[in-house]
C-alpha positions as CSV (number, residue, x, y, z in Angstrom):
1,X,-9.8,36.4,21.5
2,X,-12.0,34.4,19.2
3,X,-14.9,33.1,20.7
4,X,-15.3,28.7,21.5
5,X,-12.0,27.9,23.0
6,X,-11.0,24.4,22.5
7,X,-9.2,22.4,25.6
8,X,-7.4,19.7,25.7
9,X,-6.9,18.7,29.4
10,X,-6.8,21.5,31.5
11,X,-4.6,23.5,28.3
12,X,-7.2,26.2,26.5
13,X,-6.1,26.6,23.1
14,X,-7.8,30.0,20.9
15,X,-7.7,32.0,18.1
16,X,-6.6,35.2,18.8
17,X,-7.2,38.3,16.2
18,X,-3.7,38.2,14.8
19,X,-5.0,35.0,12.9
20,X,-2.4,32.9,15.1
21,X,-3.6,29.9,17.8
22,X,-2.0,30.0,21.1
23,X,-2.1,28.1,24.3
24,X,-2.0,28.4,27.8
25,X,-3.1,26.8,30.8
26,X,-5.1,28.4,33.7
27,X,-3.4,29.2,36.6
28,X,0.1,28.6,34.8
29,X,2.2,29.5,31.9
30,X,1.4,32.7,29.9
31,X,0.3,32.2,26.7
32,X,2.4,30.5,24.0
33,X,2.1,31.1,20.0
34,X,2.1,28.1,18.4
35,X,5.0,27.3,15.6
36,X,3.5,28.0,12.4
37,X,4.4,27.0,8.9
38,X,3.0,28.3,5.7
39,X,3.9,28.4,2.5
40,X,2.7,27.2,-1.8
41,X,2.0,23.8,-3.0
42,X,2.5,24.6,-7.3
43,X,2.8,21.9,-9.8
44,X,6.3,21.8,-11.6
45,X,5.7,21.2,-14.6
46,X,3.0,23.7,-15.5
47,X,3.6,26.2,-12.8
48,X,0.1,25.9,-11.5
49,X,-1.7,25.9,-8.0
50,X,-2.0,22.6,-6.5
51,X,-5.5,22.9,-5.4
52,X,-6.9,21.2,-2.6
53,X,-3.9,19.3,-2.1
54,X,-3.4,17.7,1.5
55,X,0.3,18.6,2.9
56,X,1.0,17.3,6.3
57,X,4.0,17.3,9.4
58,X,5.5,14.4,10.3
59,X,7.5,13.6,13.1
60,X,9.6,10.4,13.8
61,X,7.7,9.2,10.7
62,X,4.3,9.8,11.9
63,X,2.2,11.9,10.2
64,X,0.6,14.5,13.2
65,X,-1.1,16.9,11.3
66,X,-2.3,17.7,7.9
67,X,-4.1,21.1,5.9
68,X,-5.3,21.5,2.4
69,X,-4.2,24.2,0.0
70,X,-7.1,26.8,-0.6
71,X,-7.7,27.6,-4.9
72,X,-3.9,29.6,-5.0
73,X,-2.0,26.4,-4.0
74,X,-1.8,28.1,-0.1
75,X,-1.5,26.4,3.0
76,X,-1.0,27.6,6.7
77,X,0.1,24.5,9.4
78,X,0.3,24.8,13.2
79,X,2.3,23.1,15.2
80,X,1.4,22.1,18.7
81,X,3.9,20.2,20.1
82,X,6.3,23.2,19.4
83,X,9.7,23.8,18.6
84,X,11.7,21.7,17.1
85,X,12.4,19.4,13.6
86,X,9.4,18.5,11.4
87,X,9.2,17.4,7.6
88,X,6.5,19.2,5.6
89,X,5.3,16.8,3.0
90,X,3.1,16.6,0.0
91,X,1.4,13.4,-1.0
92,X,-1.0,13.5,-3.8
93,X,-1.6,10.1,-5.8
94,X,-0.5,10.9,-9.4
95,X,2.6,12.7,-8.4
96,X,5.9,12.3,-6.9
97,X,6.0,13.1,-3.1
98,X,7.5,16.5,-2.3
99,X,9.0,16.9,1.3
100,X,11.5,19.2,3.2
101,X,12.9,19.3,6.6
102,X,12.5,22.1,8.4
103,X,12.9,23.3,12.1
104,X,11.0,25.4,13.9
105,X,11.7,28.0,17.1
106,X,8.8,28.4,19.4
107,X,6.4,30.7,18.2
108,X,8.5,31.0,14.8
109,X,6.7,31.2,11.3
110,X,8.7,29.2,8.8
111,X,7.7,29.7,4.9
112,X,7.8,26.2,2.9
113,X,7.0,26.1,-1.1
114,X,6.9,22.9,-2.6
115,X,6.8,21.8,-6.2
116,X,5.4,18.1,-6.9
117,X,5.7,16.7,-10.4
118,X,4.0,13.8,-12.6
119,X,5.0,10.2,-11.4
120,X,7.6,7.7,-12.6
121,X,7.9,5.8,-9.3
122,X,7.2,6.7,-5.9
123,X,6.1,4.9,-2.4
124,X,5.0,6.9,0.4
125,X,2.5,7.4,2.9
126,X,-0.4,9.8,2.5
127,X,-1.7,8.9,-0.2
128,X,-5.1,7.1,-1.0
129,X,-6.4,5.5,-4.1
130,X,-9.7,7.7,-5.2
131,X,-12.4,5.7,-5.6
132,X,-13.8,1.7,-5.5
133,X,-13.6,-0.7,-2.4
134,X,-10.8,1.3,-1.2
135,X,-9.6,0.0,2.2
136,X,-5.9,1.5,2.1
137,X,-5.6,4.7,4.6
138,X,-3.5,7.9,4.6
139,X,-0.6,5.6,7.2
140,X,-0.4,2.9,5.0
141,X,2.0,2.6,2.0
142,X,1.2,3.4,-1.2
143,X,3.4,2.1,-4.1
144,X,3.3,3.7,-7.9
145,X,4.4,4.3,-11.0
146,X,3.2,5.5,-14.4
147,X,0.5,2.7,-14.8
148,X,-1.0,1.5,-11.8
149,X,-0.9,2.1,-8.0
150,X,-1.1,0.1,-5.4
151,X,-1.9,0.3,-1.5
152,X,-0.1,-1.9,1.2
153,X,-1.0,-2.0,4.9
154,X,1.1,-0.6,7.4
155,X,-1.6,0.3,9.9
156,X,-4.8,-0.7,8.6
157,X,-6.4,-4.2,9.1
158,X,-9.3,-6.1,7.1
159,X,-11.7,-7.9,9.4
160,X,-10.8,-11.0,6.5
161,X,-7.0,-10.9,7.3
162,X,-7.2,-10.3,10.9
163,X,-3.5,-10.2,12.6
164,X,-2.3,-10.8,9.4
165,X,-3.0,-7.7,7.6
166,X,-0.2,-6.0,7.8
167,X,2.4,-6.1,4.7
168,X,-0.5,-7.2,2.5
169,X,-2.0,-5.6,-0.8
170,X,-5.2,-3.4,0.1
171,X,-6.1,-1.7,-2.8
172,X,-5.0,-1.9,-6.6
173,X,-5.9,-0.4,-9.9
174,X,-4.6,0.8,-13.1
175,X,-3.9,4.7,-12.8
176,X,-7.2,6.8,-12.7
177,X,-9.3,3.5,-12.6
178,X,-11.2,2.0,-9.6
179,X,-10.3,-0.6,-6.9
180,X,-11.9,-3.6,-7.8
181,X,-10.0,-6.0,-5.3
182,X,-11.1,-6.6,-1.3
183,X,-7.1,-7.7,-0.8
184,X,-4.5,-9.8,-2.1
185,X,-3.0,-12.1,0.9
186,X,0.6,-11.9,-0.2
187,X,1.9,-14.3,1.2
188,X,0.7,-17.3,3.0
189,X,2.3,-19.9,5.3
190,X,0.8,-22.8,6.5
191,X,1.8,-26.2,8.1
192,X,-1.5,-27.7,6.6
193,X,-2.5,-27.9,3.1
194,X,-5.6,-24.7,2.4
195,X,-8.5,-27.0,0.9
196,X,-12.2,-25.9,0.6
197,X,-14.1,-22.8,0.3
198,X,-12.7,-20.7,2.7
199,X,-8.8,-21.8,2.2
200,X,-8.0,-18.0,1.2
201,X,-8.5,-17.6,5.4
202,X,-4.4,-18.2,5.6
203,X,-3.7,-16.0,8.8
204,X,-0.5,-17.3,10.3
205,X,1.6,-14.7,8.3
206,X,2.9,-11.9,11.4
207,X,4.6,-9.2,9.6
208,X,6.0,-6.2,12.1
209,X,7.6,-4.2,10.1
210,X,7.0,-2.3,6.7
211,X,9.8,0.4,5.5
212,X,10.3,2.3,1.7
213,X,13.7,1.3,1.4
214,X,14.7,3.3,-1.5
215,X,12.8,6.2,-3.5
216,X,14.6,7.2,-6.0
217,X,12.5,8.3,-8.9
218,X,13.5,5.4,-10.8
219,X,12.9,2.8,-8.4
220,X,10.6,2.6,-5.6
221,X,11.0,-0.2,-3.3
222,X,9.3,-1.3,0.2
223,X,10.1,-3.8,2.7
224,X,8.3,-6.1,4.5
225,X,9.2,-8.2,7.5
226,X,8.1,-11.0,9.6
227,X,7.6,-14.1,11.1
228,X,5.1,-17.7,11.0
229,X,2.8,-17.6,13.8
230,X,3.1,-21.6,13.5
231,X,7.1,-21.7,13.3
232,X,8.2,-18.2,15.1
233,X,12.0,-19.7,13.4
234,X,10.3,-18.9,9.9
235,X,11.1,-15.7,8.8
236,X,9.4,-14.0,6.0
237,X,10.8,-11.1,3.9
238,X,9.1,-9.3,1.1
239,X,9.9,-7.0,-1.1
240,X,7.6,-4.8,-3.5
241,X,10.1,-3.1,-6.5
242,X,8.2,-1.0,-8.6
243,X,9.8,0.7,-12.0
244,X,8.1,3.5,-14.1
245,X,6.8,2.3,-17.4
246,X,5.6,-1.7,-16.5
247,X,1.7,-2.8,-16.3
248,X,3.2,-4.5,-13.0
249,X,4.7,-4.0,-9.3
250,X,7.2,-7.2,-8.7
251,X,7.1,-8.7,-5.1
252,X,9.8,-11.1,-4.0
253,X,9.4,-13.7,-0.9
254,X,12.0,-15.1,0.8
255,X,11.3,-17.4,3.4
256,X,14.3,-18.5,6.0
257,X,14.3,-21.0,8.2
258,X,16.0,-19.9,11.0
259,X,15.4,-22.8,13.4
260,X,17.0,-26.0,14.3
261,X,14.6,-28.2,12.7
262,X,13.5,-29.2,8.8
263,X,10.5,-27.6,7.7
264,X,7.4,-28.3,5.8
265,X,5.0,-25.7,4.4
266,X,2.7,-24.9,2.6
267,X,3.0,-21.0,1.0
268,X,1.8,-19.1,-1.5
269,X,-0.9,-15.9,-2.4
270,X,-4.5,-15.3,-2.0
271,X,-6.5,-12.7,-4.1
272,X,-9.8,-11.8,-3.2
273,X,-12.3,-9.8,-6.3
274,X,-15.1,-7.6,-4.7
275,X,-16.1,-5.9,-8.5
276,X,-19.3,-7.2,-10.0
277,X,-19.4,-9.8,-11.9
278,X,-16.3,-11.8,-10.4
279,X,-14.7,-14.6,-11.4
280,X,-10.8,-16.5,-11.5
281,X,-8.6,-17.8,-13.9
282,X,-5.3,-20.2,-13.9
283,X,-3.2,-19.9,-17.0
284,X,-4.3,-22.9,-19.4
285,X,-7.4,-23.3,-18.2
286,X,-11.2,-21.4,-18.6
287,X,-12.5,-19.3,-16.6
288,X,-14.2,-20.0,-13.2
289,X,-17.6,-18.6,-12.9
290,X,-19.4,-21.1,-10.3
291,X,-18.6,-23.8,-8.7
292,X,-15.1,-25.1,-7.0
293,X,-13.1,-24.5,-5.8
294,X,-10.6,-26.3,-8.6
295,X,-7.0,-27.7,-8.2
296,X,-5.7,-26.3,-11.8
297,X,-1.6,-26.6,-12.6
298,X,-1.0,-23.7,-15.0
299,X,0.3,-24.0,-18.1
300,X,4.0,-22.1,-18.9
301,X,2.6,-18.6,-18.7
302,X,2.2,-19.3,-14.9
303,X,-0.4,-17.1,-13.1
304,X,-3.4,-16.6,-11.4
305,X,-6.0,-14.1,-11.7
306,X,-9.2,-12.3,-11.4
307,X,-11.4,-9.8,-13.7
308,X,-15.1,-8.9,-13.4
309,X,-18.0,-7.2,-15.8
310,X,-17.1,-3.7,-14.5
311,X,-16.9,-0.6,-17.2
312,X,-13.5,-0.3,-16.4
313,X,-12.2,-4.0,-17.5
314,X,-9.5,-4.5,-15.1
315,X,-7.8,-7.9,-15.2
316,X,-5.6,-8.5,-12.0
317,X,-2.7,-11.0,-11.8
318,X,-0.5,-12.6,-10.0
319,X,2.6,-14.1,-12.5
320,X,5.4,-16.6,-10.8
321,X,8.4,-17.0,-12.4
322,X,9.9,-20.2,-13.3
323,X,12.8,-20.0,-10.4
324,X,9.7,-20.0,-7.6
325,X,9.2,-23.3,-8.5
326,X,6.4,-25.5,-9.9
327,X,2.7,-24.6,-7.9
328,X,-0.9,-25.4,-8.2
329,X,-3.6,-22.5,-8.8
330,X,-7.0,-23.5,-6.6
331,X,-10.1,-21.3,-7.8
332,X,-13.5,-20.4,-6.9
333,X,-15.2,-17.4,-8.8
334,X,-14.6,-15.2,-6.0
335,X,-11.1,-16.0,-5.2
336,X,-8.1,-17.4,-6.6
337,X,-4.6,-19.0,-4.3
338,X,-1.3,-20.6,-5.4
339,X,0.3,-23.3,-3.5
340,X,3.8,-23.7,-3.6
341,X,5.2,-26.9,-1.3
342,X,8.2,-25.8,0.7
343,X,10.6,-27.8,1.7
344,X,12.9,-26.3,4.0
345,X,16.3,-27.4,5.7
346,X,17.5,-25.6,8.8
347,X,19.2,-21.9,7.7
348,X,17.6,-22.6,4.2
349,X,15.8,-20.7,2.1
350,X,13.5,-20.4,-1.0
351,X,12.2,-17.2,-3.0
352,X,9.1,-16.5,-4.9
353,X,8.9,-13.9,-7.0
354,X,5.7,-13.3,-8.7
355,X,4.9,-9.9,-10.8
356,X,1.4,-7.8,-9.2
357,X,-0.5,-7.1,-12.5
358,X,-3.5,-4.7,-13.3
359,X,-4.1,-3.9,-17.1
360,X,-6.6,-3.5,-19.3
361,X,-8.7,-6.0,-21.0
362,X,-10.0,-3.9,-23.3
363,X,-13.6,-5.4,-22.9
364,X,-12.2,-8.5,-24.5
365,X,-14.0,-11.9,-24.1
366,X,-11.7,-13.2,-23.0
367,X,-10.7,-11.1,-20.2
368,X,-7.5,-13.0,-19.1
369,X,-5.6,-12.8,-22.9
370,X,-3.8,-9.4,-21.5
371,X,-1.7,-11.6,-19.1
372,X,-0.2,-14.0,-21.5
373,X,1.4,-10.8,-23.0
374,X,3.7,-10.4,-19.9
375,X,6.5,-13.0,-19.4
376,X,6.7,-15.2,-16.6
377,X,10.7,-14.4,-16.4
């Protein structure tokens, strides 16, 4: 036996000379080879290791293990709750995720070999964007296609948006580029008007649940669900729909009300720029760079948005379209909100659908043109 046993309670777990782990417990049970899987991670389209590639088991849809594939595309994966039905998975930003089921006998070696190919859509956890003020985390969601990708919170939760985290846009950036945004707050509910400098701090959305409904290849689309802390009768449903070749991930909000009574809200988005150089924008008007925050009513190209001074000269948007209804942009240089006035009858509803935008400005002057070449719809 290899020397430096591990133990976890009162179980020993080693590495014998056969290269395999095993377990046992003192005074009990014999010693028990661990399930083991192995197998290739290549890439489909030029035959190719996939080199330092993460590949990890899930169970019940929790990820409980992970290894990374050595310079030939190789991986080796023990299993220590034993026999019994896992899901080998691949999740590497860039590419669609590769999975398989497989199931296990105990102290079994099963060989996997999975292939992952180039994007068009995909939304999936274990994934990470590479570089910038990434916040997103290998449990959280992470939404792509060809163009950008984009990071929602299943588990992880920003200090800023405590409780309220969840469902919400961590990280976005065009593909290859660097995340430039703290968080969007998508969406908001209040009872009271947001007013003054810290009217982004809209923390009464509870969201519990957040599911990829569909992965298709040609549409990815994930769920969110939940509930006004202020009216628990309020429910709140979005959906993220991304498609392969748009500079945009769409997100639709329904709010219901589900209780006895008429209600009145406030609603709407938040965004939040962290990249140097920050400042805000409502269609129709000039930029923000000190000062406000302004009450603004865009023009007909109807959004909201941030850019900064970085190298990379990513412009990030938020574009309503006409069916959400009329809505005032309110701007500071480090942050930017809609508010949409909701009136709502009991078991009535109303939508707002707004497309998530990161493109390039192109180091343009004006860093905000780019939007006004993406309909409202």
């Amino acid at each position: 036996m290899a020397a430096g046993p591990a133990v976890s309670g009162n179980t020993v777990v080693v590495g014998a000379l056969d290269g395999n782990l095993y377990a046992f417990t003192p005074g009990g049970t014999a010693a028990a080879r661990w399930p083991v899987v192995t197998g290739t991670v290549t890439n489909q389209v030029t035959g190719a290791p996939a080199v330092s590639t993460t590949v990890s088991v899930v169970r019940d849809g929790a990820s409980i293990g992970s290894s990374t594939t050595d310079a030939a595309g190789n991986y080796r994966l023990g299993l220590p709750a034993g026999a019994g039905k896992y899901t080998i998975q691949v999740a590497q930003l860039g590419f669609a995720t590769a999975s398989r089921e497989v199931e296990v006998v105990a102290g079994g070696t099963v060989e996997v070999n999975l292939e992952i190919s180039p994007v068009n859509v995909d939304a999936s956890t274990g994934k990470r964007l590479p570089s910038g003020l990434v916040e997103g985390g290998p449990r959280d969601v992470v939404i792509e296609n060809k163009q950008l990708a984009m990071a929602i919170a299943k588990v992880s939760n920003d200090p800023q948006l405590s409780q309220s985290t969840t469902g919400k846009v961590l990280d976005l950036a065009i593909t290859g580029q660097p995340d430039q945004l703290d968080w969007i707050n998508l969406p908001y509910v209040s009872t009271a008007e947001p007013v003054g400098g810290n009217a982004w701090a809209q923390l009464q959305t509870r969201s519990n649940d957040v599911q990829v409904v569909e992965n298709s290849g040609t549409k990815a689309v994930v769920r969110v669900t939940g509930t006004s802390a202020e009216h628990p009768g309020l429910k709140i449903v979005t959906t993220y729909t991304a498609t392969p070749d748009e500079q945009f991930i769409t997100a639709a909000t329904t709010f219901t009300n589900d209780s006895a009574a008429a209600l009145s809200v406030w609603a709407g988005d938040a965004m939040d720029h962290d990249g140097p150089g920050s400042r805000s924008a409502v269609s129709g008007f000039a930029p923000v760079t000190s000062g406000g925050p302004f009450s603004q009513v865009p023009n007909a190209n109807r959004w909201i948005a941030q850019a900064g001074t970085s190298p990379d000269n990513q412009t990030y948007g938020l574009i309503y379209t006409a069916a959400s209804g009329p809505f005032t942009g309110y701007s500071q240089s480090n942050f930017t909100m809609s508010k949409f006035k909701l009136e709502l009858a009991p078991g009535a509803g109303h939508t707002i659908t707004r497309k998530i935008v990161a493109a390039s400005n192109g180091g343009a002057a004006d860093k905000f043109a780019v939007l006004n070449q993406i309909p409202a719809g």
